[in-house]
C-alpha positions as CSV (number, residue, x, y, z in Angstrom):
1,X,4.0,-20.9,-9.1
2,X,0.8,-20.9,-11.7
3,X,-0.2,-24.5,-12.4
4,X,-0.8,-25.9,-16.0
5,X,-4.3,-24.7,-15.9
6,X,-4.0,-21.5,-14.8
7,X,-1.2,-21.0,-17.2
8,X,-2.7,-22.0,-20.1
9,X,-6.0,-20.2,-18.8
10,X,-3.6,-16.7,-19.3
11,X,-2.0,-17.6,-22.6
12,X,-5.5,-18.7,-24.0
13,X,-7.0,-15.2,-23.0
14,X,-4.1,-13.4,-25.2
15,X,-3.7,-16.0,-28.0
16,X,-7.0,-16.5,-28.9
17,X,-8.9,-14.0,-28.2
18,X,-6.8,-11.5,-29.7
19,X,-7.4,-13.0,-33.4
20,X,-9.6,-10.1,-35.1
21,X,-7.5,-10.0,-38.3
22,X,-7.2,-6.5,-38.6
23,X,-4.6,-5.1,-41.1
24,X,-3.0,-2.9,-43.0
25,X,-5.8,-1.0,-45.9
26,X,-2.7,-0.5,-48.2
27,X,-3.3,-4.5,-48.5
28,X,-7.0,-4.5,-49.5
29,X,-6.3,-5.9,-52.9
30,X,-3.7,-8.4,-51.9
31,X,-4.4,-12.1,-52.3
32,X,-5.1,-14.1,-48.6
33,X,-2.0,-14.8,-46.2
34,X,-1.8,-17.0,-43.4
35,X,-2.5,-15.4,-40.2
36,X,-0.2,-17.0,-37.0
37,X,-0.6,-16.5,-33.1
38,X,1.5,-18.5,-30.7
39,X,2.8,-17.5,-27.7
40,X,6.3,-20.5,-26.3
41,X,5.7,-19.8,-22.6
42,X,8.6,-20.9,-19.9
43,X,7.1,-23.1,-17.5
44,X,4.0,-24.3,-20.0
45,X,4.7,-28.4,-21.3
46,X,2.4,-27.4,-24.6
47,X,2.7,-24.7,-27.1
48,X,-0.7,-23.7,-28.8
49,X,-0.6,-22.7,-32.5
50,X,-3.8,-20.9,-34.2
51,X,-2.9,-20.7,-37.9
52,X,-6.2,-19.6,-40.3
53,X,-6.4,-17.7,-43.4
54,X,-6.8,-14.0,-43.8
55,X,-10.3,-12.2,-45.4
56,X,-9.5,-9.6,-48.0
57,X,-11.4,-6.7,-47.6
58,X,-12.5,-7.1,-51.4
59,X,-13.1,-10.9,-50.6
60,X,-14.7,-10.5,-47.6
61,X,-16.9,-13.8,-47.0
62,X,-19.3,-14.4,-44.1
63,X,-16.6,-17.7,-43.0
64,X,-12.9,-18.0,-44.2
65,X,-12.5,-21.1,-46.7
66,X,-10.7,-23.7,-44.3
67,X,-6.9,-24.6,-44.8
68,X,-6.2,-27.9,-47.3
69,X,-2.3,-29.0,-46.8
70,X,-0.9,-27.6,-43.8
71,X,2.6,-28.0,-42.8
72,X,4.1,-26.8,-39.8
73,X,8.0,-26.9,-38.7
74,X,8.4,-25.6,-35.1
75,X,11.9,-25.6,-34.1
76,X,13.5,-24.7,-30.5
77,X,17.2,-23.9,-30.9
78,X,17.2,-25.7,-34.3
79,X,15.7,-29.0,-33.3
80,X,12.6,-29.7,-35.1
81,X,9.9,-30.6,-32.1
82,X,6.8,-32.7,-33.2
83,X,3.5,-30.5,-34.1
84,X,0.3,-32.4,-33.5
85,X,-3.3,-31.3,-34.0
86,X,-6.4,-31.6,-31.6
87,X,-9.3,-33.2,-33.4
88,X,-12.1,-32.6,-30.7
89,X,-10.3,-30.7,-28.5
90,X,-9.7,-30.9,-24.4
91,X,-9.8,-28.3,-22.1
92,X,-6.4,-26.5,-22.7
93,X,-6.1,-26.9,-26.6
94,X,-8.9,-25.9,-29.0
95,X,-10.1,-28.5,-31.8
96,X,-8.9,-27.5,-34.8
97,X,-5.7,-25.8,-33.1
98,X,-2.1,-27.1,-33.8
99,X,-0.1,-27.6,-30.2
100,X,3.5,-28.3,-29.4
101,X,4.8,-30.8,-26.4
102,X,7.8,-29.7,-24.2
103,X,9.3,-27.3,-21.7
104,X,11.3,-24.1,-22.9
105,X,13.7,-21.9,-20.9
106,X,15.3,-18.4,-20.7
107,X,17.1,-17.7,-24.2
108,X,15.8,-20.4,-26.5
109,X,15.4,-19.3,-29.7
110,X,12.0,-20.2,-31.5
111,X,11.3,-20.8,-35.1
112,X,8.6,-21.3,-36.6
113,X,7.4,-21.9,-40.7
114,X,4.1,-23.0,-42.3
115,X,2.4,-23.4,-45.5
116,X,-1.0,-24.3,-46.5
117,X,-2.1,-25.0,-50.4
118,X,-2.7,-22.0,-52.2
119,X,-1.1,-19.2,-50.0
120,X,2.4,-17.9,-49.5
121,X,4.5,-19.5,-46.8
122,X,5.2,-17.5,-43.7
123,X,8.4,-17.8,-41.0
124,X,8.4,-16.1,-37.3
125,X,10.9,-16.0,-34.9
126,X,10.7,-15.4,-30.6
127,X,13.0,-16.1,-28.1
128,X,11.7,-16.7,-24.7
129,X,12.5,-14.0,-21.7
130,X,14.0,-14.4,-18.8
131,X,12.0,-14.2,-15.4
132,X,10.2,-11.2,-14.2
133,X,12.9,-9.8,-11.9
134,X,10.4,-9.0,-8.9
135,X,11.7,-8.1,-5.6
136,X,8.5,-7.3,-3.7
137,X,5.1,-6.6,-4.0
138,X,3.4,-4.6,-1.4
139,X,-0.5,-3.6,-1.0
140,X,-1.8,-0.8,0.8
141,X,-5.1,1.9,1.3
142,X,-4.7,5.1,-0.6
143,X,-7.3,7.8,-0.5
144,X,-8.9,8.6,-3.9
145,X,-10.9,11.5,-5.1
146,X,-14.4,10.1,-4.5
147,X,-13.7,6.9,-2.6
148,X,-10.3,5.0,-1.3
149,X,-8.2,2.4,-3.0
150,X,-6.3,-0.3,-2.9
151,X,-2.2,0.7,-4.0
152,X,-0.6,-2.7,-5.8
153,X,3.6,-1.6,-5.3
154,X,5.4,-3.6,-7.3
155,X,9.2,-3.3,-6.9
156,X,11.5,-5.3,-9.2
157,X,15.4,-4.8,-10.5
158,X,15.4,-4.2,-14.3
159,X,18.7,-5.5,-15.4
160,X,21.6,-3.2,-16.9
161,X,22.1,-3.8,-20.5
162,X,19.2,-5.3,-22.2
163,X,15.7,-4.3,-23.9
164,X,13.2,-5.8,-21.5
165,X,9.0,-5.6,-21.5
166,X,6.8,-6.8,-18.4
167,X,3.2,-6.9,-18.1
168,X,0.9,-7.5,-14.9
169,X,-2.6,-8.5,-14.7
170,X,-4.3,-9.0,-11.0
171,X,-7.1,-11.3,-10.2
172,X,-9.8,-10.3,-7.3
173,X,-11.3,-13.0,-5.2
174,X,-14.3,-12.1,-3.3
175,X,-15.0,-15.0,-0.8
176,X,-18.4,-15.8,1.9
177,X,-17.3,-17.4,4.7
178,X,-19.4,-18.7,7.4
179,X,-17.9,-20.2,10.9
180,X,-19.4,-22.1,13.6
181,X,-18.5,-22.1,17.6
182,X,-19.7,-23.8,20.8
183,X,-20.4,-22.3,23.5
184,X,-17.2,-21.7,24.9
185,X,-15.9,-20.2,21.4
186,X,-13.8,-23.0,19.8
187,X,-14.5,-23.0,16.4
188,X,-16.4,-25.8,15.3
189,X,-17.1,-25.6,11.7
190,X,-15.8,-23.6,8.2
191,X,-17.3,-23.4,5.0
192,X,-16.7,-20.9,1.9
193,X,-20.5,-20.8,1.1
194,X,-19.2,-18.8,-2.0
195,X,-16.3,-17.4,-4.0
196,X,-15.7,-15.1,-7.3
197,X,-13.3,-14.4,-9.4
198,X,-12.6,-11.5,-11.4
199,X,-9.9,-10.0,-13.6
200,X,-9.3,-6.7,-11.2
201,X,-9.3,-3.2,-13.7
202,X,-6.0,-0.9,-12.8
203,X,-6.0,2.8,-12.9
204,X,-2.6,3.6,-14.5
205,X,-2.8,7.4,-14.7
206,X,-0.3,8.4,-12.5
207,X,2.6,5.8,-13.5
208,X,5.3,7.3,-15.0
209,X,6.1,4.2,-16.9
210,X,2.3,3.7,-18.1
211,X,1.5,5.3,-21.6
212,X,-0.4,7.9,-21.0
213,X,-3.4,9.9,-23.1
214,X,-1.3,13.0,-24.9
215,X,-1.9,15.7,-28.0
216,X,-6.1,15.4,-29.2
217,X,-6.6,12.7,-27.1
218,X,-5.5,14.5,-23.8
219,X,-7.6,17.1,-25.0
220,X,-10.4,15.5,-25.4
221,X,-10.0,13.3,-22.2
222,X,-9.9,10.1,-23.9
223,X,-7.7,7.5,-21.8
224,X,-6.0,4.2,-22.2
225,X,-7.6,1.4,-21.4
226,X,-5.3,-1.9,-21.4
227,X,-6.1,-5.6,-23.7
228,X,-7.9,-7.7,-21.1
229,X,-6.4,-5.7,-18.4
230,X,-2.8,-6.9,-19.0
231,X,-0.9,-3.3,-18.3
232,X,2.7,-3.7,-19.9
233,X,5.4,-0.8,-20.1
234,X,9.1,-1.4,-21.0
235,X,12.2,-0.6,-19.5
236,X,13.3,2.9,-21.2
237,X,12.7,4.9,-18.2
238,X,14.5,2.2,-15.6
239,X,17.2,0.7,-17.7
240,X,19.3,-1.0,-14.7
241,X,17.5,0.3,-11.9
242,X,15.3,-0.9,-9.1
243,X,12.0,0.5,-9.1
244,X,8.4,0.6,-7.1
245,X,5.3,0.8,-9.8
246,X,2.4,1.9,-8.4
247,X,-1.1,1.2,-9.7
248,X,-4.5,1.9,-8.0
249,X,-7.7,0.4,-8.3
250,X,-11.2,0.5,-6.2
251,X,-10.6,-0.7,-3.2
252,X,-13.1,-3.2,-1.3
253,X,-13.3,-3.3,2.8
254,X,-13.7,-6.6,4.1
255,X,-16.9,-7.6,5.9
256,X,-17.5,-9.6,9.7
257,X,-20.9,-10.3,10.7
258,X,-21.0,-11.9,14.0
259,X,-24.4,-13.6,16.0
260,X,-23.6,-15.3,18.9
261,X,-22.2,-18.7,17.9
262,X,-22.1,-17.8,14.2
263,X,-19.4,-15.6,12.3
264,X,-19.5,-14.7,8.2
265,X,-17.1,-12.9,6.3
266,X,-16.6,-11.2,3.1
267,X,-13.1,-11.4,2.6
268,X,-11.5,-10.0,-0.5
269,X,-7.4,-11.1,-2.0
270,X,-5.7,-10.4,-5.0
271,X,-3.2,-12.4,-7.5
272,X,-0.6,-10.6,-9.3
273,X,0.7,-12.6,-12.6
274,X,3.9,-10.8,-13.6
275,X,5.0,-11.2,-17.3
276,X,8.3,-10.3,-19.0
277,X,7.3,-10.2,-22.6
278,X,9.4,-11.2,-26.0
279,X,9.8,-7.6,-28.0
280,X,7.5,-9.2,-30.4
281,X,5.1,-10.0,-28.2
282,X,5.4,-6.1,-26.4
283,X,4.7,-4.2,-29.7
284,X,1.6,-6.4,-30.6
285,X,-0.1,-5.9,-27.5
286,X,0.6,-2.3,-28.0
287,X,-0.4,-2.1,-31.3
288,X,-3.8,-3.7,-30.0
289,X,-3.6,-1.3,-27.2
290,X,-2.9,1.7,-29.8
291,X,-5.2,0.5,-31.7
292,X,-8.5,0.1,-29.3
293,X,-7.9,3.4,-27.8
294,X,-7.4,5.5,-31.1
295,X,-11.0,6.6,-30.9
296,X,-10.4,9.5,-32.3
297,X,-8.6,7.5,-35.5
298,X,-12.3,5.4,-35.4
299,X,-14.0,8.6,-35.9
300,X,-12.5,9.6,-39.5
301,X,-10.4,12.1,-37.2
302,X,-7.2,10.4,-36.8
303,X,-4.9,8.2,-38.8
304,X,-5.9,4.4,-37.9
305,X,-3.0,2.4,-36.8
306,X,-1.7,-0.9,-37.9
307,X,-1.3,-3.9,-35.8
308,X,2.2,-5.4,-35.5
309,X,3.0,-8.4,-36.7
310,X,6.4,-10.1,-37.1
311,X,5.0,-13.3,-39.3
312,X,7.0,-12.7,-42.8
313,X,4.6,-13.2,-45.5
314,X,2.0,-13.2,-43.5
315,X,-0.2,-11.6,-40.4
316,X,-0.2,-12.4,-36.4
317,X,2.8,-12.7,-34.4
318,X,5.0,-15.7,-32.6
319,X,5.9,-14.1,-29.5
320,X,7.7,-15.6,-26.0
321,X,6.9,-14.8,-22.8
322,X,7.7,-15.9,-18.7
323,X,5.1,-15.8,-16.2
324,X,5.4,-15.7,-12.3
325,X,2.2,-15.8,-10.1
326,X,2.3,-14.3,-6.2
327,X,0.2,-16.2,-3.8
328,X,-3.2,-14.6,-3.1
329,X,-2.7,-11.2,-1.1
330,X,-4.2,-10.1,2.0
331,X,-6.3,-7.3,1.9
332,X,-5.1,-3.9,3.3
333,X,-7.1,-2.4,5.7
């Protein structure tokens, strides 16, 4: 399982840097709202809240005004939990960001209110997912066009009944090794001289259950890419059944270099991080996703699509989500 770090490390890179207050044009005149991103995680002991003001397009200043008077009720199955603020900020919660303390599970509904002087109020509700229903991941070599790659299979058991959304994002880890033996070949020392890692980019062309480019876009071979390589896809297509996705990227062939009583290595793993996603939280990272890819729309040739939110009265979006991290994976060969 991820530790705290790690965890918050992955809701960090969606919560925060997904703030670009983008909205609707129909709303250029409107006065300035509250703008909301929190993501409750199952497994996480604190809740980060971002809450800013929104920058008219006919007000637009070079830095929002900050907010005077905030008041924040988060409540978890009714019960009003304590909301504190981090003055100079650690290493898992921002300064200036609002955070929550305690532990949520599958089904617990979250509510969440706030006000700050001199703009409306806003409410958002989330209820946190149940666990990513994987049954087995496999990796394996597939030949490419131009050059091989590395096949991530991912078989889980969608369950019968229910709306679900799921996201993965892999990590690579390229690690130097160098060994020592005597001279009889017992090995004498070990040391990872160094050791990277990287968010791992997915080719999701030839999933089924991967949106993929269609109409003006198709035509003009412009792709999807993915928000910080988080892929995510519901369940329409698999409603109840077990199924194998299959995603490719470049695959990497480990190195051994061996002189005499010396060995190194290049040796290269993978973590998967397998999300189910709160509906809320699926349709704003594909409205970002909708939204960065519509190049045609950023070329006066298409319509430009909205972002989703689900804050009433205001912008952003409160949305749950469950995480489940694999061990790091050998690489095929």
């Amino acid at each position: 399982m991820m530790n705290l770090k790690a965890y918050l490390s992955c809701c960090l890179l969606l919560l925060l840097a997904a703030c670009n207050d983008k909205f609707d044009l129909d709303d250029v005149r409107s006065d300035e709202r509250l703008v909301l991103y929190c993501m409750p995680c199952a497994g996480l002991d604190t809740t980060l809240i971002q809450l800013s003001r929104s920058v008219p397009v006919h007000k637009r200043r070079a830095e929002p005004e900050p907010l005077q008077g905030v008041r924040i009720v988060f409540s978890v199955n009714g019960e009003e939990q304590p909301v504190l603020r981090s003055e100079k900020g650690t290493p898992t919660v921002p300064a200036g960001c609002y955070y929550v303390v305690g532990q949520w599970h599958e089904g617990d509904a979250i509510d969440l209110t706030a006000e700050a002087e001199d703009l409306p109020p806003i409410q958002a509700h989330t209820v946190i997912p149940s666990a990513f229903p994987l049954k087995e991941v496999d990796l394996a070599v597939k030949p490419g066009v131009d050059d091989r790659m590395v096949q991530f299979r991912i078989t889980f058991a969608d369950p019968d009944g229910t709306d679900d959304c799921y996201g993965v994002h892999v990590l690579h880890k390229s690690e130097y090794k160098r060994e020592l033996f005597d001279e009889h070949g017992t090995l004498i020392a070990s040391e990872v001289e160094e050791s990277y890692i990287n968010p791992f980019y997915l080719e999701a062309d030839d999933e089924p259950l991967m949106e993929s480019s269609t109409g003006l876009n198709s035509v003009f071979e412009l792709y999807d890419d993915y928000y910080q390589n988080l892929y995510i896809w519901d369940d329409r297509l698999v409603q109840g059944k077990t199924y194998t996705l299959r995603m490719n990227g470049y695959y990497s062939a480990d190195g051994i270099w061996e002189e005499e009583e010396e060995r190194r290595s290049q040796l290269h793993t993978y973590k998967l991080r397998l999300y189910t996603l709160s509906p809320e939280m699926y349709r704003y990272l594909k409205s970002l996703n909708d939204n960065a890819n519509n190049e045609l729309g950023h070329a006066g040739l298409a319509p430009l699509r909205n972002l989703y939110t689900n804050v009433k009265g205001g912008f952003g979006v409160l949305g749950g989500c469950r995480i489940v991290e694999t061990g790091w994976l050998d690489n095929p060969s």
